[in-house]
KOLBA-905566 format. One line per 3 residues: for each residue x, y, z of N, C-alpha, C. Coordinates in nm, 3 decimals. Layout:
X,Y,Z,X,Y,Z,X,Y,Z; ...
This chain:
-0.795,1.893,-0.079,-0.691,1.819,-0.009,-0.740,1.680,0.025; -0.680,1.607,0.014,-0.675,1.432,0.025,-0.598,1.406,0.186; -0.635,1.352,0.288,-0.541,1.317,0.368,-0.570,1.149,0.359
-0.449,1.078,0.393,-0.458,0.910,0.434,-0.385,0.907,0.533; -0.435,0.784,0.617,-0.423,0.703,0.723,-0.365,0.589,0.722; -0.274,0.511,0.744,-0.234,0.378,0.719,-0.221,0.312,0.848
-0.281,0.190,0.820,-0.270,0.147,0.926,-0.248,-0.040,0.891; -0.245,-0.170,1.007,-0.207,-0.279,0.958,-0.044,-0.316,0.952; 0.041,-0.259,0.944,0.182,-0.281,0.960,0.233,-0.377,1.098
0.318,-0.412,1.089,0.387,-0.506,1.221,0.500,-0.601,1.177; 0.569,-0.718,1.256,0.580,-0.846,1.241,0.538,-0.879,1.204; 0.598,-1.002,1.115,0.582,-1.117,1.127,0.705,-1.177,1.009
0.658,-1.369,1.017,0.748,-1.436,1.008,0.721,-1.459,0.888; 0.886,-1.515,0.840,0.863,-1.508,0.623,0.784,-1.618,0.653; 0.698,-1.595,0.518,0.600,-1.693,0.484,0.439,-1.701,0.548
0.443,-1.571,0.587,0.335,-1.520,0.702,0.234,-1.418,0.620; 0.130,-1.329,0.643,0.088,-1.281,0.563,0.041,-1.131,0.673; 0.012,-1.050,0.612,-0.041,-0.886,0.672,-0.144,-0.800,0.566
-0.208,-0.714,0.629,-0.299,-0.662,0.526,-0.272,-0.493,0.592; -0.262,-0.435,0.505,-0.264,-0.305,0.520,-0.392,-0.234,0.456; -0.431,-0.107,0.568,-0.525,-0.042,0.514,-0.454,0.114,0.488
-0.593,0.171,0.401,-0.557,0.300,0.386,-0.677,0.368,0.382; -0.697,0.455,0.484,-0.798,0.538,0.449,-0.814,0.692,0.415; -0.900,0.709,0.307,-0.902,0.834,0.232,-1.001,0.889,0.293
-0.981,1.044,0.349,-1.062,1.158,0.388,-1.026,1.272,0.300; -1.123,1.384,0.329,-1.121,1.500,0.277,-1.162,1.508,0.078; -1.112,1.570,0.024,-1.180,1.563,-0.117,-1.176,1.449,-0.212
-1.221,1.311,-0.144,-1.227,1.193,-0.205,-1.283,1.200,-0.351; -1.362,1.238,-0.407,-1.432,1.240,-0.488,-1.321,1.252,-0.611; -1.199,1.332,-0.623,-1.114,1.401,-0.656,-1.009,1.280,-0.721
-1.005,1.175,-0.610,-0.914,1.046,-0.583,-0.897,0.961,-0.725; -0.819,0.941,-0.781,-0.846,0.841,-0.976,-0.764,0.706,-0.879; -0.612,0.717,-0.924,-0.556,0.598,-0.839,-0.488,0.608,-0.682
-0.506,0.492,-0.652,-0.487,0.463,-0.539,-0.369,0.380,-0.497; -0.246,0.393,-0.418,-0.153,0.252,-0.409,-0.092,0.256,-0.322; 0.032,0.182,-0.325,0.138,0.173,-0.222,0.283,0.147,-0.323
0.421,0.228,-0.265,0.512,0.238,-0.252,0.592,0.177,-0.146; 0.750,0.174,-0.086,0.768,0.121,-0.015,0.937,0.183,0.003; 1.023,0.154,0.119,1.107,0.213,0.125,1.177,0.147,0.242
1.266,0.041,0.187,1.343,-0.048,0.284,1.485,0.042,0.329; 1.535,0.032,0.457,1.667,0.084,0.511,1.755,0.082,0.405; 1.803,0.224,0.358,1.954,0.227,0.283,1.924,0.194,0.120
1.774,0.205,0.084,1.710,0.186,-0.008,1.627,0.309,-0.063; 1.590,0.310,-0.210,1.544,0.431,-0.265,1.363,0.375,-0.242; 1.284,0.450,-0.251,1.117,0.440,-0.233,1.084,0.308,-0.392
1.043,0.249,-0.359,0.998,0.175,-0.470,0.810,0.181,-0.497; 0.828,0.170,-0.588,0.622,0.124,-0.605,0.598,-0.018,-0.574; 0.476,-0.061,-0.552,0.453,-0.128,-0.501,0.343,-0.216,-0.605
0.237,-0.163,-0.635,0.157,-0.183,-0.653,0.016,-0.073,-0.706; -0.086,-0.040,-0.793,-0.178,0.045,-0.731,-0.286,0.018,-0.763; -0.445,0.028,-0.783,-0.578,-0.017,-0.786,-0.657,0.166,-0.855
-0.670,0.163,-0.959,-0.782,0.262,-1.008,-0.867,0.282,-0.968; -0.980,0.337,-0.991,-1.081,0.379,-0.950,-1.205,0.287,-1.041; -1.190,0.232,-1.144,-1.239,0.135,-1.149,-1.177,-0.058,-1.130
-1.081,-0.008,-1.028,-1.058,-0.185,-0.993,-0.972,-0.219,-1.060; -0.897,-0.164,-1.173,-0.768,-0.222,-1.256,-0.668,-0.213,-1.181; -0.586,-0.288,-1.185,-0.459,-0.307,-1.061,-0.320,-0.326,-1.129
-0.240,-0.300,-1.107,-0.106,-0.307,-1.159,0.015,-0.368,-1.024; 0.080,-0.471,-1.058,0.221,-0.483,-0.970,0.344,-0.498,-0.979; 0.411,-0.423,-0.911,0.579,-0.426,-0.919,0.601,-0.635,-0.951
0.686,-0.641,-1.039,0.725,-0.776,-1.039,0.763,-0.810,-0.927; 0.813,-0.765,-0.827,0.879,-0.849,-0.723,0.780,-0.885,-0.597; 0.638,-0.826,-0.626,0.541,-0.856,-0.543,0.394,-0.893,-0.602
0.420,-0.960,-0.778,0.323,-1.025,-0.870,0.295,-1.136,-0.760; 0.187,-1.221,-0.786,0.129,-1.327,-0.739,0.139,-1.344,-0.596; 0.186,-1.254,-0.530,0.191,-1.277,-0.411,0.142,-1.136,-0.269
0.098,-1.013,-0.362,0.057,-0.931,-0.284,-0.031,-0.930,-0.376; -0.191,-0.858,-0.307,-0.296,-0.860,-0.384,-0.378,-0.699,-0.318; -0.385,-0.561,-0.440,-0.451,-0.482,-0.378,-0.598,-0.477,-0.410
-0.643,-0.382,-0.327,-0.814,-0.407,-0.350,-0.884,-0.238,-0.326; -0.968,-0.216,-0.344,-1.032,-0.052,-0.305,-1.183,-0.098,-0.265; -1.218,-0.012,-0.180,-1.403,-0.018,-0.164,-1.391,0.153,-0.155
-1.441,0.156,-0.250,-1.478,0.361,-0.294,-1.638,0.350,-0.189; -1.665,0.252,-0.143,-1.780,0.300,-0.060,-1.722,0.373,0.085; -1.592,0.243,0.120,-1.541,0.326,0.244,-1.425,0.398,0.256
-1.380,0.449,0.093,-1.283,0.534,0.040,-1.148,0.462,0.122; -1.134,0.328,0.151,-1.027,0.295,0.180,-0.975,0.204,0.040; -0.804,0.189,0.041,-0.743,0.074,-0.047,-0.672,0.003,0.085
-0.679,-0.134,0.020,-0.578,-0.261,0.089,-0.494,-0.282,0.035; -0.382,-0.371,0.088,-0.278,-0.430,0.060,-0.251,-0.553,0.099; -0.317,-0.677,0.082,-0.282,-0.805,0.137,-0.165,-0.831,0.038
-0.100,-0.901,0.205,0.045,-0.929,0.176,0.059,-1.064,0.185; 0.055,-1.159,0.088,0.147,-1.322,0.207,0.233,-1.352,0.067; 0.239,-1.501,0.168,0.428,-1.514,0.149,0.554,-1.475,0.144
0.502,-1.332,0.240,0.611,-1.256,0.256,0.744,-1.269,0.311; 0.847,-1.199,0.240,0.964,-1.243,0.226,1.056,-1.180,0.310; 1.184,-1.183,0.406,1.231,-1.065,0.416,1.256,-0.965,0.386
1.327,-0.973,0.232,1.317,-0.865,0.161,1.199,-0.780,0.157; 1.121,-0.797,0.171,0.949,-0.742,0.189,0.905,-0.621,0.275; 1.047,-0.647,0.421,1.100,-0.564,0.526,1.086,-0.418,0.453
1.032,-0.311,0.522,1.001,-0.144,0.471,0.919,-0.124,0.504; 0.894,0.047,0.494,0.800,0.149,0.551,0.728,0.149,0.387; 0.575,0.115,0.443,0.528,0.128,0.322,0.435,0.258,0.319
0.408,0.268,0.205,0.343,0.420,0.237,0.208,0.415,0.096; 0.137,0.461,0.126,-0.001,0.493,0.059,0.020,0.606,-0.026; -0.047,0.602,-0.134,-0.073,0.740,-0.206,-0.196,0.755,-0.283
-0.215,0.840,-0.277,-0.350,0.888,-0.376,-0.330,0.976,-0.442; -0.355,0.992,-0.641,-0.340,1.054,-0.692,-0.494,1.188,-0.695; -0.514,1.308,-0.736,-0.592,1.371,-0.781,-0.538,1.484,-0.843
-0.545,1.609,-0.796,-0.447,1.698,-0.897,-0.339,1.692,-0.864; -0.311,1.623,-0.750,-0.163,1.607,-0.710,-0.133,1.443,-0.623; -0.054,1.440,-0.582,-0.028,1.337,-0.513,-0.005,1.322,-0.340
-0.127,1.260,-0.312,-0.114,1.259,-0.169,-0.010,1.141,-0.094; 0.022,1.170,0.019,0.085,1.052,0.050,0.078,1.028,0.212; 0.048,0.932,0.231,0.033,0.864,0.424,0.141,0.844,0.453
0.138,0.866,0.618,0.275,0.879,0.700,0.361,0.774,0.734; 0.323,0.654,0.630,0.397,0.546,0.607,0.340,0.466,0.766; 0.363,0.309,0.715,0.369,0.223,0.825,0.476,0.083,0.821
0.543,0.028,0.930,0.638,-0.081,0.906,0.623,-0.217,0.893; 0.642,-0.238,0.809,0.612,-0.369,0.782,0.773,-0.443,0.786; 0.797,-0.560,0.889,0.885,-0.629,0.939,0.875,-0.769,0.924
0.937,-0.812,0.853,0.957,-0.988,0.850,1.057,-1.052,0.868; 1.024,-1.139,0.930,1.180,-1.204,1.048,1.177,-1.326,0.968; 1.324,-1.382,0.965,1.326,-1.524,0.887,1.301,-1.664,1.006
């Protein structure tokens, strides 16, 4: 079993920036990719973004060049730096970790005011 932690969510103003963490406990070893999803009011869960286990990264077009993820497998956490964030940007974002299955964190809010 994989559990994550998310943490880093809040305010702030468009054009502002936030970093989200995620931390991986329990059968890390297990862990291949790592990412974030997202899930704005009255909206279906979208992907976000995710970071492998060797550092290859992939992003939703609507958050290319402007969100950047990262992993340290030393402290089994992934990031999510966010700037130039947009309103639209507004959602509960949520962590996941793949291994034989898919784990997922209890989401955190990320809010941007114009």
């Amino acid at each position: 079993q994989v559990q994550l932690v998310e943490s880093g969510g809040g305010l702030v103003q468009a054009g502002g920036s936030l970093r989200l963490s995620c931390a991986a406990s329990g059968s890390i070893f297990s862990i291949s990719v790592m990412g974030w999803y997202r899930q704005a009011p009255g909206k279906q869960r979208e992907w976000v973004a995710l970071v492998s286990g060797d550092g290859v990264t992939n992003y939703a077009d609507s958050v290319k060049d402007r969100f950047t993820i990262s992993r340290d497998n030393a402290k089994n956490t992934a990031y999510l730096q966010m700037s130039s964030l947009k309103v639209e940007d507004t959602a509960v974002y949520y962590c996941f970790a793949d291994h034989r299955v898919r784990s997922w964190g209890q989401g955190t809010q990320v809010t941007v005011s114009s």
